[in-house]
N, C-alpha and C positions, 0 to 999 in steps of 0.2 A: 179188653186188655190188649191183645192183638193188636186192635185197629189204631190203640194207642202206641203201641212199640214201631208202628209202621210210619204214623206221623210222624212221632218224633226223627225216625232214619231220613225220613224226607227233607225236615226241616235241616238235619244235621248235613246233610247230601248239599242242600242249597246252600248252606254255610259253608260250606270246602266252598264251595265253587265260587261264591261270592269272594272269599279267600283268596283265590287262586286269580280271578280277575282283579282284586285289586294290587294283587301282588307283578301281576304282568303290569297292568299300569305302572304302577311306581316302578318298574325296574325300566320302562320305554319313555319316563319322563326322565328318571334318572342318565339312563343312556343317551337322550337327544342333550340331557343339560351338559353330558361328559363331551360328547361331538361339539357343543357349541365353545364350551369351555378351551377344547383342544384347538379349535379356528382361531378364537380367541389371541392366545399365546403364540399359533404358527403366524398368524397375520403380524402380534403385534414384533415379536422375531423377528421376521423379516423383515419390517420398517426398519427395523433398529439395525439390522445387518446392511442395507441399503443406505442407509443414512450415513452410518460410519464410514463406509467401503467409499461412498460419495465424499466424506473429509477426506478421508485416509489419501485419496488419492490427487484431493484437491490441492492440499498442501504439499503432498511431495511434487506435484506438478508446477506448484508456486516456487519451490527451494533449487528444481533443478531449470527450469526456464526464466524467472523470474528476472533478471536481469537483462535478459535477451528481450524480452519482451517489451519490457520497460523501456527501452532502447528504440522498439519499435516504434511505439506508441509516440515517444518521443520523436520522432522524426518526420513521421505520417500525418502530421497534423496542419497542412499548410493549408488547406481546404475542407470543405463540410466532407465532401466525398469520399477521400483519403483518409479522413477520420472515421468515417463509419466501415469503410475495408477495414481500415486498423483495430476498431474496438472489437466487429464481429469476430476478425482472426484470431487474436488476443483471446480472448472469454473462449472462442474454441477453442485454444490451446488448454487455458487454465482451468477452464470450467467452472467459471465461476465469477458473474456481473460483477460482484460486490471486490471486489479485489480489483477488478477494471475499472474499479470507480474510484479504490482507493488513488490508485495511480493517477486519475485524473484530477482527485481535487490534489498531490500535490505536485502536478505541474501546476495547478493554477496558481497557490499560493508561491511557486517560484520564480512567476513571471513566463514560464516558458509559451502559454497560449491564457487569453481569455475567457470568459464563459460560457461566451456565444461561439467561439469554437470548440469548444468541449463537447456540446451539445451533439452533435454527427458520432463519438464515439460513445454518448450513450445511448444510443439508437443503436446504434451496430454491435453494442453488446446485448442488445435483445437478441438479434439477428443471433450470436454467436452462441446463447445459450441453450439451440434447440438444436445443436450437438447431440445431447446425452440424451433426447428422445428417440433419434434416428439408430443410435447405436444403441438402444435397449429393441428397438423394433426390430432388429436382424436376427432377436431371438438366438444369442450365441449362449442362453444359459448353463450348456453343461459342458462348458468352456470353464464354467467357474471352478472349478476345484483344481482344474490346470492351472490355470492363472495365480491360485491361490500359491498351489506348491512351489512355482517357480520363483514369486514374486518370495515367498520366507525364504527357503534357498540362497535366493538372490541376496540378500538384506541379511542373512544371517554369516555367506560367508565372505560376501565380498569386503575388498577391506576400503576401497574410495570411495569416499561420502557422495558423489554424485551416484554411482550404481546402487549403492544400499536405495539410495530414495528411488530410482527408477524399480526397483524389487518393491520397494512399500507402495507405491502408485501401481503395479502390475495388481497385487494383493489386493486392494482398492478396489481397483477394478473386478476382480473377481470376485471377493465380498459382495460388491453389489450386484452382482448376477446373481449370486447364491440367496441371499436376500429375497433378489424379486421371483426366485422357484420355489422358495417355502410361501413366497404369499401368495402363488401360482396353486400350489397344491392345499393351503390354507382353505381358500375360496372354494373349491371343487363342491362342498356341499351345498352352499350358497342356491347352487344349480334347482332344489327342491324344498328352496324356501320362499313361497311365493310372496309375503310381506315384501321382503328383498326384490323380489322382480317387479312388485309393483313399484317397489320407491325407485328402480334405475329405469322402467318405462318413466318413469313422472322426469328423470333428466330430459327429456327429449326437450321439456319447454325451456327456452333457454334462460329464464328466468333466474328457473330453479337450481338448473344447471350450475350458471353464473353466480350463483350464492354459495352453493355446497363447494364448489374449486376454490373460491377464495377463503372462506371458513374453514378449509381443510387445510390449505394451503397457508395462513396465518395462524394456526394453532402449530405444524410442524414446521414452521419456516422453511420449507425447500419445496420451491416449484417444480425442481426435476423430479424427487418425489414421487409427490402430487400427479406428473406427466407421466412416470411408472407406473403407478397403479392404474393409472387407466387405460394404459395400455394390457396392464394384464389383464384389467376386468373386460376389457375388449377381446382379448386373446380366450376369453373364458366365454364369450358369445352374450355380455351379461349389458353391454353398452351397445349403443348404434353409433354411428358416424356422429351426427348429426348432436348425440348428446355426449360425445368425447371432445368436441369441438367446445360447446358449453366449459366444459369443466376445465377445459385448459383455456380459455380465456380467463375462466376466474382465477384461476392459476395465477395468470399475468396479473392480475389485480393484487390478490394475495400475497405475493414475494414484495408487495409496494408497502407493507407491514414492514416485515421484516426491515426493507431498506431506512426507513423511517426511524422505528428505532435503534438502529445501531447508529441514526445521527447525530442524534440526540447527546447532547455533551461534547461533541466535535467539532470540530474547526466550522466555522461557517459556510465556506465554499462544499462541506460534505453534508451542510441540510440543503443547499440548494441543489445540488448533484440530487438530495432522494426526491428533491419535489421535482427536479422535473422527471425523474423515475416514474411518479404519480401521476402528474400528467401524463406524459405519453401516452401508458399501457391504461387510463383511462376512459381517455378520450378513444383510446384507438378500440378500447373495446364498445366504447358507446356507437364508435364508428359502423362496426359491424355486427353489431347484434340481430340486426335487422335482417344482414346477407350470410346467415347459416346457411339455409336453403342451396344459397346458390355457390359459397364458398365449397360445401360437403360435393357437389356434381361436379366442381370443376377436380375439386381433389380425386373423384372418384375419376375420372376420364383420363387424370393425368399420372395413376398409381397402381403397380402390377395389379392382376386380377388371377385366382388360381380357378384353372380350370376342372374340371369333373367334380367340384363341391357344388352344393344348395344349402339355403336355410342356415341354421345354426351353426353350421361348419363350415360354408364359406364366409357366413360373416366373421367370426372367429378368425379364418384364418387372411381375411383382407383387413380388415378393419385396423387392430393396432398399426402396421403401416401408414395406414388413410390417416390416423391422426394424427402421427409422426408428420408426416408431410402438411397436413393441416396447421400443423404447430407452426411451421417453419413459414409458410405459403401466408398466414397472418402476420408473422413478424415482418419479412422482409416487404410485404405490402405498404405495413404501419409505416416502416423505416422510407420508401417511396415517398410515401402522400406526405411525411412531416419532413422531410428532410431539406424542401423549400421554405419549410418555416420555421428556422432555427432563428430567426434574428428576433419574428414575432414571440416565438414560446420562450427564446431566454431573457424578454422584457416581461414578460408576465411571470416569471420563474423569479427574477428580481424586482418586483414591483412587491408580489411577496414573501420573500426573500433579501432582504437590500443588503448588499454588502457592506462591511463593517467599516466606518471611517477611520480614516487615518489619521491617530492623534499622536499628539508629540509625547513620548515618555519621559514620565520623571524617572523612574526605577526601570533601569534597562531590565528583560527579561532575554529567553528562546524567544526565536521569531520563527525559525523552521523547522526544526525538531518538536514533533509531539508524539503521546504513544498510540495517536492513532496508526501512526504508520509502521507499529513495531511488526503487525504481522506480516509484512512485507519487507524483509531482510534490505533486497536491493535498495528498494524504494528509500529506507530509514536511512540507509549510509549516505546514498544521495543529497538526502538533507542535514545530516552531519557536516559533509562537505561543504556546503549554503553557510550554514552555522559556524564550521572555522572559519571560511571565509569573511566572515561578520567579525567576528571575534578579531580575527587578523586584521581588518579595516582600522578599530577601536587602537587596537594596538599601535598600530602606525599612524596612526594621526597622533599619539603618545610620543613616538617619535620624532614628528615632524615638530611638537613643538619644544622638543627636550634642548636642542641646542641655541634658539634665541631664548629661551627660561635659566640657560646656564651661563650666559654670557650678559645678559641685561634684564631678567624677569624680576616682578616684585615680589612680596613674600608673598603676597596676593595669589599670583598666578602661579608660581613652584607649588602652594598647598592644594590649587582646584589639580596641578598637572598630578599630585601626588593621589589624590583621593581618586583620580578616571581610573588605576589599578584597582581601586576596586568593580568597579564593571568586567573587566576583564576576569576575574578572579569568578564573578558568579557564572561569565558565561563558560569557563574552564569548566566549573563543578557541575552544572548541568548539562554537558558534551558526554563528561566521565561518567557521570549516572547515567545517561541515558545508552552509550555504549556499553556499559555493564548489565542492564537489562536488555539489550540484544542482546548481547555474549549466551544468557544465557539459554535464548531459543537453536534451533536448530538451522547449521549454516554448512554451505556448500562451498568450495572451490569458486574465486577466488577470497571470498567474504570475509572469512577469518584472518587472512592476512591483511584485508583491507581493513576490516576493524583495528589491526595492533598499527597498521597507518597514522589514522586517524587520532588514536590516541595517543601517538608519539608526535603527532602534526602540531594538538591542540597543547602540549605538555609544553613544545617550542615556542608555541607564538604567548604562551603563561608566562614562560621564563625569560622573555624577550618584555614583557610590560612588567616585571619584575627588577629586570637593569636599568629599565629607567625610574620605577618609584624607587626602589634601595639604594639605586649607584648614583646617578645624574641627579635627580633631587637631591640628595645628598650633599653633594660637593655645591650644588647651587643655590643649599643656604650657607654652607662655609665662605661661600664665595661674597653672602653677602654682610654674613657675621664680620670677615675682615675687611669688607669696603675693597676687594681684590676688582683689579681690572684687567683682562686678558689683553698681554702684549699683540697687535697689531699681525705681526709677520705669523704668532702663534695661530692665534687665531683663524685667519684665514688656512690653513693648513690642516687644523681640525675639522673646517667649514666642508674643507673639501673630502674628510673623512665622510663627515656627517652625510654628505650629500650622495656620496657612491653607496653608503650602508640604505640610504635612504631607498635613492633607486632600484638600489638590490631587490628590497622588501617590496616594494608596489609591483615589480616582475614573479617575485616567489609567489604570491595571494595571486597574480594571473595564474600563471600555472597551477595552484593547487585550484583555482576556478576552475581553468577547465582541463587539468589532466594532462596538461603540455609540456611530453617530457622535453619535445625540441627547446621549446624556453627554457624548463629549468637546465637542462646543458649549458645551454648560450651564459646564461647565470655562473653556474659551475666554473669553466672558461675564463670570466672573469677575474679569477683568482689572482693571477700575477698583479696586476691591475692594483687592485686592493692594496695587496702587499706591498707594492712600489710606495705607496702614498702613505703608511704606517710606518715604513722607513724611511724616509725625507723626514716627519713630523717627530721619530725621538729624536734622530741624528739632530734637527733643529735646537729639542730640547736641552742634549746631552749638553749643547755649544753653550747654551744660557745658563747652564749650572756654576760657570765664575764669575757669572755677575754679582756684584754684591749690593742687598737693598734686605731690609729686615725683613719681609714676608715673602725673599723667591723659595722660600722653599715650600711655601703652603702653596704658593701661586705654581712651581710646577710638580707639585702631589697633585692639584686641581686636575692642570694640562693633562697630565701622565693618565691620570684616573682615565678622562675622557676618553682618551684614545684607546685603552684597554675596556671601556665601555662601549663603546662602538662597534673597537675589532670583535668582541665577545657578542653583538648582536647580528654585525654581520656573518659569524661562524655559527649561528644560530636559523640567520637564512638558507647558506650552504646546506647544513642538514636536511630542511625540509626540503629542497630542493633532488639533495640523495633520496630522501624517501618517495617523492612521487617518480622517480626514475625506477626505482628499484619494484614498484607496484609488479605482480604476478601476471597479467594480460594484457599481452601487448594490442588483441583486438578491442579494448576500449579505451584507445586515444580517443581524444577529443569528444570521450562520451560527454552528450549535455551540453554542449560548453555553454550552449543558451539560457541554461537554467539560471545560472551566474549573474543577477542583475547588475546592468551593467552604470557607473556614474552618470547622474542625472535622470534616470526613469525613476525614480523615485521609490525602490523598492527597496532600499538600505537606508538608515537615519545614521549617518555618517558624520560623526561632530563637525561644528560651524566650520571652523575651521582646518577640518583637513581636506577641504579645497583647494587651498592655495598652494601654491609650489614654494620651496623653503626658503628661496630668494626673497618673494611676496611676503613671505612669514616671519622673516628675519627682520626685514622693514616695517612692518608693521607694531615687533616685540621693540624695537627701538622706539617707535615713536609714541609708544603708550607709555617706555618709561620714561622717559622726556618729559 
């Protein structure tokens, strides 16, 4: 009995204890699964703080530089070389290729450069986007909650739209430091999980390397990102040189995702812009796949070294550096070797790629507004401007033929002259939509006054192809209803109306082309001018109201009409001519003025006829109706 109460305590004994171990297990599986869980969340945090902090500050960098830059871009383009200074600076300022790109495909669709010049600044905005690795390598992270403060602050009481944005770009910035310190502190456990260290020794083959940066870097779309993290996992002793180099080349690969689809549906010069994206950082990494080895020793010779560390904590504390510089020391390489061969990669970039032929429209559409370019404020009103410009061509060729159609047209040619208002009419409503979808993004000094420009520009050259299909069509089938013929001395006097309103309007569309307030002055100025010749013409009329013949009175309501048709289009030019004077920034005269294609390059489809000069046009309306 004994021997049995004894067993049993034994067995009961062993049972605790088996108890008791299982119970510590499950609470150290439990605890590792809470640690992994808590990485989890701080790692994935801090992408998500990093990612935003990297918009946040993208865009305010875009709203308050944006025009400037544009500008730049625009001017620096006379050679490969000057283009790729331009793109890198540009993309460093903005931080951000994809925005340097927008900008270049639409100089191309505005004539301002070709493709094969384009090619230099998208090279240089590779160059430019290894910015944001060099400034995460200085390790300023606890900077960030400064940065943070200042920048709300900043944006919460400033009352100028341009400071608020530099307070939400300051924010940006510091978000993203804060960001990459949670995935700084994230990772710490990492350090005793040897799975993990065996898959970041397995980067060193740059294979693998080169697969994992582009896969990671296509799945989050941001190669700066991508270049952060490795640099912390650098800063954490967890990467070598040699496999950080890997993983930001696939990097380069990776962002060529991204650029790819956001082509996609776009203008055609922006799928050719992502292929040669593709190309380059390609080619350039098949270039050097081979010269890790020797890339990683030149970086390491040419990149501080901290003294009295070993081991884990010198490399820790060189490395992120080393990659930084690695990054940079690859790009501007790449940008070397290919920058002799922009003429060869933009025949192969267009070979598959071909640009879009040029066919004649039956249904006028936009030709330079699209909403690719709405996230680029500057860039959009730029092409607005293109687009009145166009609009205002159409217009005036309406003009040019309004007074041989009113004086000798058939009913033929009054009803084609009457239905070209409707072209006019769609490219008004697509100027107005599209301006009201900017309106509603966020704009800086001077952009909103440029916007109500624009819209008061395109309302003018509306109401200007309006006087002629309601007013001059008008009287030029009355004209033909009664078999009316314009007295000689009349005539000519109107002619000469016609002609100064004419001229007016082919100087106002210069100027609104490129921003020329001296022209539109000189325009202005002319007023007396005008004036002189609408008074000679009723005084003319006033004298022929004793004549008597049964139709002078329709015949001068005709005259009379005209010349209050005219004077009301040429007080219609004067306006826009007030409005581009009256523009906010005196330092962008003659911004662009090249974008403005100019008669005979063939980048306007400007009806057959308004070529001709109104002499040429007048001769011509006679002998057709003859």
């Amino acid at each position: 009995m004994q021997k049995r109460v004894q067993d049993g305590g034994r067995e009961l004994f062993q049972a605790y204890n088996r108890a008791g171990d299982y119970t510590l297990q499950f609470m150290q599986e439990t605890s590792t699964s809470v640690e992994f869980g808590v990485m989890i969340v701080g790692l994935a945090g801090g992408l998500a703080l990093f990612l935003y902090g990297m918009r946040k500050m993208t865009e305010a960098l875009k709203l308050v530089a944006g025009d400037r830059v544009k500008n730049i871009l625009s001017k620096l383009t006379t050679n490969r070389v000057t283009g790729a200074l331009a793109g890198a600076g540009v993309t460093a300022i903005i931080q951000s290729s994809s925005i340097t790109t927008v900008l270049v495909v639409g100089f191309i669709t505005a004539g301002v450069m070709n493709f094969t010049q384009s090619m230099g600044i998208i090279l240089g905005a590779n160059v430019g986007t290894t910015i944001t690795a060099q400034i995460i390598a200085f390790k300023i992270t606890k900077s960030a909650m400064l940065l943070i403060a200042i920048g709300f602050f900043t944006e919460v009481l400033a009352t100028n739209q341009r400071v608020r944005q530099i307070g939400i770009m300051l924010m940006g910035l510091g978000m993203l430091f804060f960001g990459m310190e949670l995935m700084s502190q994230a990772t710490n456990p990492l350090r005793s999980l040897e799975p993990f260290m065996d898959l970041m020794r397995g980067m060193e083959n740059p294979l693998l390397g080169i697969l994992m940066g582009a896969a990671f870097t296509a799945l989050i779309q941001s190669s700066s990102a991508t270049t952060g993290i490795v640099i912390i996992m650098a800063s954490q002793g967890f990467v070598t040189l040699e496999a950080g180099i890997a993983l930001v080349m696939g990097s380069n690969i990776g962002t060529c995702v991204t650029a790819y689809i956001s082509a996609i549906g776009k203008p055609r010069e922006a799928m050719q812009a992502a292929v040669a994206h593709i190309l380059f950082n390609v080619l350039g990494v098949l270039l050097f796949i081979a010269f890790i080895p020797w890339l990683a020793e030149v970086v390491r010779y040419v990149s501080p070294v901290s003294l009295g560390l070993d081991g884990v904590d010198r490399l820790a504390a060189d490395t992120p550096r080393q990659i930084a510089n690695a990054h940079t020391v690859f790009n501007v390489l790449n940008l070397l070797i290919f920058l002799g061969f922009t003429n060869t990669l933009s025949a192969i970039v267009l070979r598959i790629v071909p640009s879009k032929p040029v066919i004649e429209e039956k249904i006028i559409e936009p030709k330079y507004i699209d909403d690719y370019y709405l996230d680029q404020p500057a860039l959009a009103l730029d092409r607005v401007r293109l687009e009145i410009t166009r609009m205002g061509k159409h217009a005036l060729s309406m003009l040019r033929d309004s007074m041989p159609i009113l004086t000798v047209g058939t009913r033929e040619r009054i009803h084609s002259l009457q239905q070209r208002d409707e072209e006019i009419d769609i490219l008004h409503s697509a100027i107005i939509v599209y301006l009201h979808d900017l309106s509603s993004g966020d704009l800086v000094d001077p952009l909103p006054q440029r916007l109500y420009q624009y819209v008061t520009l395109a309302n003018h050259i509306e109401n200007i192809a309006d006087t002629v299909e309601k007013g001059i069509v008008s009287d030029s089938y009355k004209r033909l209803d009664y078999k009316l013929v314009f007295s000689e001395g009349t005539e000519e006097l109107i002619k000469a109306i016609y002609k100064e309103t004419y001229l007016v309007g082919q100087a106002a569309l210069e100027a609104i082309g490129n921003n020329d307030r001296d022209k539109a002055q000189e325009i202005l100025d002319s007023k007396a001018h005008f004036a002189g010749l609408v008074e000679r013409a009723r005084s003319h009329l006033y004298s022929r109201l004793t004549q008597e013949s049964p139709e002078h009175l329709v015949v001068y309501k005709i005259e009379s009409n005209a010349i209050e048709h005219y004077r009301h289009i040429h007080k219609l030019f004067m306006r826009v001519c007030e409005m581009i004077i009256l523009q906010s920034e005196p330092e962008s005269d003659q911004e662009l003025q090249q974008e403005v294609p100019q008669e005979g390059e063939g980048h306007d489809e400007e009806p057959q006829e308004a070529q001709e000069q109104p002499e040429q046009q007048e001769q011509n309306s006679k002998e057709r109706s003859e």
